[in-house]
N, C-alpha and C positions, 0 to 999 in steps of 0.2 A: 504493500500500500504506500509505503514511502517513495517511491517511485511515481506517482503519479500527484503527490505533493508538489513536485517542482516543474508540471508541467504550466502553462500559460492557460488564456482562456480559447487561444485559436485553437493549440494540442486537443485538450479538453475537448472542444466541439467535432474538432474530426474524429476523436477515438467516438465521440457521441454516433455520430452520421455511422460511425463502422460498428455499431448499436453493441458499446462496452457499457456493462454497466455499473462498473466499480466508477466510469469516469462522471457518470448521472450521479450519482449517489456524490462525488469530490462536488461538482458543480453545485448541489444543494448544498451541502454542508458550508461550502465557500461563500454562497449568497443569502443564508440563512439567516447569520448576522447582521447582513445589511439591513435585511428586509425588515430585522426588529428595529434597527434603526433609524431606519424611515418612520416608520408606524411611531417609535418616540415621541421624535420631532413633531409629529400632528398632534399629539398630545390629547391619544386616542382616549377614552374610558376601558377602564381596567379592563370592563365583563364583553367586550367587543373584539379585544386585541387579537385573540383566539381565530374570530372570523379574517380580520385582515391579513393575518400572517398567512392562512389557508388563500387568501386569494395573491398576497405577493405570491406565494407557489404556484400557482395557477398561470401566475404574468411568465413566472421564470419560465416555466416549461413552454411556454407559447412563444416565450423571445428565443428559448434555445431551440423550439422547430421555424421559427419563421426567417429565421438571421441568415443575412446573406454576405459572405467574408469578401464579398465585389463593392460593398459599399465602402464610402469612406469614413463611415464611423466605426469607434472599435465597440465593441459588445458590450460593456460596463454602460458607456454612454445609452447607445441605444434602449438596453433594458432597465436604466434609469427611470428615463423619458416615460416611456409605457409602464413601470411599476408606478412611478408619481403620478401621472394622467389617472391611473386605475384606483390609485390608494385614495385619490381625492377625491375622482367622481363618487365614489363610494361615500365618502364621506360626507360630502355635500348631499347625496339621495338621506343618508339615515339622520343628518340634521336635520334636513325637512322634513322627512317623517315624523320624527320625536316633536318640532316645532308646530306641526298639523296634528296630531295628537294629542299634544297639550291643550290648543283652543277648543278641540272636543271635548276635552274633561271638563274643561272650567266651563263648556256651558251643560256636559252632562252635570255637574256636579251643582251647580244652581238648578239646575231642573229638576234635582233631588233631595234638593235642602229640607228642610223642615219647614219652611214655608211654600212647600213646593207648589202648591195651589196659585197661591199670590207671585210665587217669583215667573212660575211658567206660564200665568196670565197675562203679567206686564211684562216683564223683561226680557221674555222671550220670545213672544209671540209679540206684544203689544208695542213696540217697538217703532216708531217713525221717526224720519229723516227728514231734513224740511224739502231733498231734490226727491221727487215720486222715482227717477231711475236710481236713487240711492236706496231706497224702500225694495225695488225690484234687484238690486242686486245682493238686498239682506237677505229676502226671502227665497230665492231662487238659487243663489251661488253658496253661501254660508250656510243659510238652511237648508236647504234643499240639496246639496252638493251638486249641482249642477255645474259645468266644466266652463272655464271661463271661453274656448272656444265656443263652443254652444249658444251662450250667452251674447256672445259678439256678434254672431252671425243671424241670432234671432232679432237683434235691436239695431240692427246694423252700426254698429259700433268697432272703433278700432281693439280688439284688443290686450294693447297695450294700455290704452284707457282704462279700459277696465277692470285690467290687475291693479292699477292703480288704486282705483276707486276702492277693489277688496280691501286692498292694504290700507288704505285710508279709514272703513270703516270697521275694520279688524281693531288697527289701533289707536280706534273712539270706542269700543265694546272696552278693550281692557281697562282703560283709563274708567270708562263708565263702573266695572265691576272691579278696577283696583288690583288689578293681577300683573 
């Protein structure tokens, strides 16, 4: 095994293409480190790191079938670029989730308060805006989930307008409920 310690990452990928597999197993082991050190750097939460490390592997093995030693970058580089692109998008999709998530609790959670009669009379339902497509964006997009395409194309509306508008009346509900 010490023999293929001192090989490079070009060695490495030809003994890979001549399908060795002690030199699969050096490659993981060599980028495995990295991978946790990337996922650091983002400054992942503890109970997730688990999943990212499993997809840095995922990148690795796809950078070591897809690489091509005719380009001019060298393989570290390349599989950089594409762990980071992956490690982020990921990361960006489960922020948004967790941050779409949470405005569901807080208004399932007033909808279940002990006033739940009074609060999911008024504040949830009874709710107006002084623009009537502010009202139809509460009711239809927020409540309703109804997609903001959808939405655009039924009021012909840009949009970009109207994620606007979500987010505008997303953060007048928190400020309203203090969250």
């Amino acid at each position: 095994m010490k023999l293929f310690w001192n090989l490079n990452d070009y060695e490495l990928l030809y003994l890979i293409s001549e399908h060795n597999e002690r030199a699969v197993d050096l490659m993981y082991k060599k980028y495995s480190m990295y991978i946790i050190k990337v996922i650091n750097e983002m400054k992942v939460q503890f109970d997730t790191k688990d999943e990212y490390f499993q997809e840095g592997l995922i990148v690795l093995d796809t950078a070591i079938k897809k690489y091509d030693d005719k380009m001019d970058v060298p393989f570290f580089s390349y599989f950089n670029l594409i762990l980071k692109r992956r490690l982020f998008y990921i990361h960006k999709e489960h922020y948004s989730y967790h941050k779409n998530v949470f405005f569901s609790e807080i208004i399932n959670d007033i909808a279940q308060d002990t006033f739940s009669e009074q609060v999911e009379s008024y504040a949830v339902k009874n709710i107006t805006f002084k623009k009537e497509i502010d009202n139809k964006i509460y009711e239809e997009i927020i409540l309703g989930n109804r997609s903001i395409k959808s939405f655009s194309i039924k009021y012909d509306m840009n949009a970009k307008e109207v994620y606007n508008k979500v987010y505008y009346l997303k953060k007048k509900l928190k400020i309203i409920y203090k969250y």
